[in-house]
C-alpha positions as CSV (number, residue, x, y, z in Angstrom):
1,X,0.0,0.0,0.0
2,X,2.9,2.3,0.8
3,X,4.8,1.9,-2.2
4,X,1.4,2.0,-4.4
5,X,0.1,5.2,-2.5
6,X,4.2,6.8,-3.2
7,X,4.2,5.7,-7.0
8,X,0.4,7.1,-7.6
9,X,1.2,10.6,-6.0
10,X,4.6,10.5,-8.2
11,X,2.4,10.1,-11.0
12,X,-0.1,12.7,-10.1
13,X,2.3,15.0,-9.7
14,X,4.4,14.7,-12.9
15,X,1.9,16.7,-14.5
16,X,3.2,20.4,-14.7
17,X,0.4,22.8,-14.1
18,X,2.3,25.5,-14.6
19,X,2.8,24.7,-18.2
20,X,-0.4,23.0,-19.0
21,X,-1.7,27.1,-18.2
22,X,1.0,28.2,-20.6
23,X,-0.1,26.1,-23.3
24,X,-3.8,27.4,-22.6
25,X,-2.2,31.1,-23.7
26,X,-0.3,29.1,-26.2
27,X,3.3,29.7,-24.8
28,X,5.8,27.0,-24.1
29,X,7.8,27.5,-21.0
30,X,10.6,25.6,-22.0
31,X,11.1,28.7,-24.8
32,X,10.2,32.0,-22.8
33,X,11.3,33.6,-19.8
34,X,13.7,31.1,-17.4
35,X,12.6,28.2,-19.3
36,X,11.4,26.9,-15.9
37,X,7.9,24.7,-15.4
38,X,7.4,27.5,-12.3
39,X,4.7,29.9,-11.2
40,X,7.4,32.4,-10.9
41,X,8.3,31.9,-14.9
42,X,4.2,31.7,-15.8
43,X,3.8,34.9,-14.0
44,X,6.5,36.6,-15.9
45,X,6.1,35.6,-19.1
46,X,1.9,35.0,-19.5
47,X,0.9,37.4,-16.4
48,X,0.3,37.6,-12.5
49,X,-3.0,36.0,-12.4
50,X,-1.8,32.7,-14.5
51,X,1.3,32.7,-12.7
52,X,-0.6,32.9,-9.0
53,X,-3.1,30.0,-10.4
54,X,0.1,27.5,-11.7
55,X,1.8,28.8,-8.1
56,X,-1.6,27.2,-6.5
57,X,-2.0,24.2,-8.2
58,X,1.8,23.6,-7.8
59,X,1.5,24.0,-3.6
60,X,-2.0,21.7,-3.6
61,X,0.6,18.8,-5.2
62,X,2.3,19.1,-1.8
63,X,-1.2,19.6,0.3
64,X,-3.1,17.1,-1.7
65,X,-0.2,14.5,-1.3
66,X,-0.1,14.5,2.9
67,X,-3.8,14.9,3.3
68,X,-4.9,12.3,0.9
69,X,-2.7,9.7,2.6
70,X,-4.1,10.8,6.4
71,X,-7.6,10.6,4.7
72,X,-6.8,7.4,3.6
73,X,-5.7,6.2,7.3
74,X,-1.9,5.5,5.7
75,X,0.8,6.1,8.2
76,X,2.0,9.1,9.3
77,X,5.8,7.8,7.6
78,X,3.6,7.3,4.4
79,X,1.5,10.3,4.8
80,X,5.4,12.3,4.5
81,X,7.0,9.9,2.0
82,X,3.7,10.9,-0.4
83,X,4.7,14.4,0.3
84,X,7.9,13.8,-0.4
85,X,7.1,12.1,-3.2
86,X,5.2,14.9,-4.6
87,X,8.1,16.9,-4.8
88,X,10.2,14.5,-6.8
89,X,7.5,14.3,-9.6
90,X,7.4,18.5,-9.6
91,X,11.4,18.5,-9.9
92,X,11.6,15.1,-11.9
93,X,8.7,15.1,-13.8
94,X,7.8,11.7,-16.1
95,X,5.6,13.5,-18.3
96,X,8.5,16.3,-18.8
97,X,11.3,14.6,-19.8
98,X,12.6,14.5,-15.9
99,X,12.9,18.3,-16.7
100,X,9.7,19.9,-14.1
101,X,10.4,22.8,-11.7
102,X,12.0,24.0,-8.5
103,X,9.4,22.6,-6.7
104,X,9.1,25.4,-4.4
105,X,5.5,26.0,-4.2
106,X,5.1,22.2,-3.8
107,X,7.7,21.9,-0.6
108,X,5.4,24.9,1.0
109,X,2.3,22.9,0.3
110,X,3.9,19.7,1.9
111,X,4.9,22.2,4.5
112,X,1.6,23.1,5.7
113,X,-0.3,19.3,5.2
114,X,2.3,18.3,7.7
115,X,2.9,21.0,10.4
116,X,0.5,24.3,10.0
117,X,2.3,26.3,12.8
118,X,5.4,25.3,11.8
119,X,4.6,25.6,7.8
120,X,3.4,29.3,9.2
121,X,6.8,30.1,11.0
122,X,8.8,28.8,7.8
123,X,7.4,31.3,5.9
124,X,9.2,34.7,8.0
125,X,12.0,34.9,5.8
126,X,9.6,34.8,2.6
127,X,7.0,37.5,4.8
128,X,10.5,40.0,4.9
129,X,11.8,39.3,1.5
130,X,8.0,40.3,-0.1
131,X,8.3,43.2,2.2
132,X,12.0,44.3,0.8
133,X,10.8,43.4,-2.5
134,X,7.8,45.7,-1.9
135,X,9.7,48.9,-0.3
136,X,13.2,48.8,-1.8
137,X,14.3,50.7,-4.6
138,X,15.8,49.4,-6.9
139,X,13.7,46.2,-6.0
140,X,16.3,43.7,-5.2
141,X,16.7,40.3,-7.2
142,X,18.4,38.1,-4.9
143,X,16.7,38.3,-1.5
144,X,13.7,35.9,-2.4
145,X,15.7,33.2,-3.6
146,X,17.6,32.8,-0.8
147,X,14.8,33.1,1.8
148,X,12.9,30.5,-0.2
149,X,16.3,28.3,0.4
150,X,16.0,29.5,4.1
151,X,12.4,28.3,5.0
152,X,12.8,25.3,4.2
153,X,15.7,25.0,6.4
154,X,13.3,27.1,9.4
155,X,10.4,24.0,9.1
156,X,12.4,21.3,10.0
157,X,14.3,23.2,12.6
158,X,11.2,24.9,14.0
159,X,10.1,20.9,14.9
160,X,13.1,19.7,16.3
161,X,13.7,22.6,18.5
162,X,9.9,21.8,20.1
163,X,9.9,17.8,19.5
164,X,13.1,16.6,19.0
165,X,14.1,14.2,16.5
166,X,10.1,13.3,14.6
167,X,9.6,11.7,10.8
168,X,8.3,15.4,10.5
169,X,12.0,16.5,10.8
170,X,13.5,13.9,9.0
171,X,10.8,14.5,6.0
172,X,11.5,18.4,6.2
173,X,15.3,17.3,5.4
174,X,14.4,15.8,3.0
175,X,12.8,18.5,1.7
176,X,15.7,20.6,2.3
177,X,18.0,18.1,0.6
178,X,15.8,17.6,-2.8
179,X,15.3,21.6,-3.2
180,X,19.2,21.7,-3.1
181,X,19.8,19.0,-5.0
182,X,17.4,20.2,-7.8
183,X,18.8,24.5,-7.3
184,X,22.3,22.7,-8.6
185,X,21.9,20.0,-11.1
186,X,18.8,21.3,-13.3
187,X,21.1,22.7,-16.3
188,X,23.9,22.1,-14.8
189,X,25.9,20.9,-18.4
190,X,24.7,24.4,-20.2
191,X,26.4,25.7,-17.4
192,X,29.8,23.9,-17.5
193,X,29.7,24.2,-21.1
194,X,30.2,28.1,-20.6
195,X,33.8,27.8,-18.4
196,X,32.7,29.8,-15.7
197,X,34.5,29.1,-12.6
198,X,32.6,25.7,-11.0
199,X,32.7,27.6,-7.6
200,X,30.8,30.3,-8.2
201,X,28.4,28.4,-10.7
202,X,27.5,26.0,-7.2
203,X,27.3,29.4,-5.0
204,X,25.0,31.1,-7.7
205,X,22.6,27.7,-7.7
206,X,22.5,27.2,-4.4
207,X,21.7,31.3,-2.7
208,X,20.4,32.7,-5.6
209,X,18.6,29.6,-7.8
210,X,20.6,31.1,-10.6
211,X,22.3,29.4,-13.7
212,X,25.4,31.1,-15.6
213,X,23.2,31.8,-18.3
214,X,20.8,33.8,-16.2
215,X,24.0,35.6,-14.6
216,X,25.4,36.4,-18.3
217,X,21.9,37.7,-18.9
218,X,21.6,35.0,-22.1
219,X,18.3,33.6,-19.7
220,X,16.1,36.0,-18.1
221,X,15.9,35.5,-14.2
């Protein structure tokens, strides 16, 4: 039952909303914008309100995954291995050539299926970097990509510090792990291909979710 419940929400969630939207406007997100199957790159290239609704559907992947599972009566290591599981098919997607998104907007669905108060905390440095984003001029570019990074460091940390050592910790990890895994390998060859210095490639993928292209302006952020 576990492994069925993991492989069905993989499946589920191979399906990139984010471009199937797109294609309704008839634009291909793998050609416009940061060529990533993201809200972020739907809002920018098709508009806010697309980009908000692929952003939603992305994060109910997450959601959908965990509550499903406890509505089923799965356990609560299955309930978080379906989340996890969730994310894989956002980053690794079948139906996308392995090729889907950061899986941001997934991981902060998971988030709050699996600990609301802690899902809510998580989010403080995204609340400050919308608020810098919102008063600074000129707006800046970096600050939401590394308190994205930084949340999903706070929600496993946030657990621990109150219950010690749970699954929920070891799931957020996970998490943490998979979102870092996918900021440095997605592109990673176009990269390489360009000489730049593997050092500050890594650093640039990591804070900023920013490839060498996108630094040499030859991809928009």
């Amino acid at each position: 039952m576990t492994v069925a419940a993991i492989v069905i929400t993989y499946l589920a969630s191979s399906l990139s909303f984010p471009w199937l939207v797109a294609r309704a406007y008839g634009v291909d997100l793998r050609r416009v914008g940061s060529r990533k199957l993201g809200g972020g790159n739907l809002g920018k290239t098709v508009g806010i309100g697309p980009g908000i609704v692929g952003g939603v559907l992305d994060g109910a992947k997450g959601f959908a995954a965990v509550v499903i599972a406890r509505a089923l009566g799965l356990p609560l290591e299955t309930q978080l291995l379906c989340g996890i599981a969730a994310l894989v098919g956002q980053m690794w997607p079948l139906f996308h050539g392995f090729d889907g998104g950061r899986a941001n907007a997934t991981g902060w669905g998971f988030a709050l299926a699996a600990d609301t108060i802690a899902a809510l905390i998580m989010g403080t440095p995204i609340y400050a970097a919308l608020l810098a984003n919102a008063l600074v001029r000129p707006r800046p570019t970096r600050v939401l990509p590394i308190a994205s990074l930084l949340s999903f460091a706070v929600f496993p940390a946030v657990i621990w510090e109150q219950e010690g050592l749970t699954p929920a910790v070891a799931a957020g990890l996970a998490v943490l792990a998979l979102v870092l895994l996918r900021r440095v390998t997605a592109g990673l060859r176009e990269d390489l291909a360009t000489g730049a210095p593997l050092p500050r490639v890594i650093a640039n993928r990591v804070l900023f979710d920013r490839s060498e292209l996108q630094q040499r302006g030859a991809v928009a952020i």
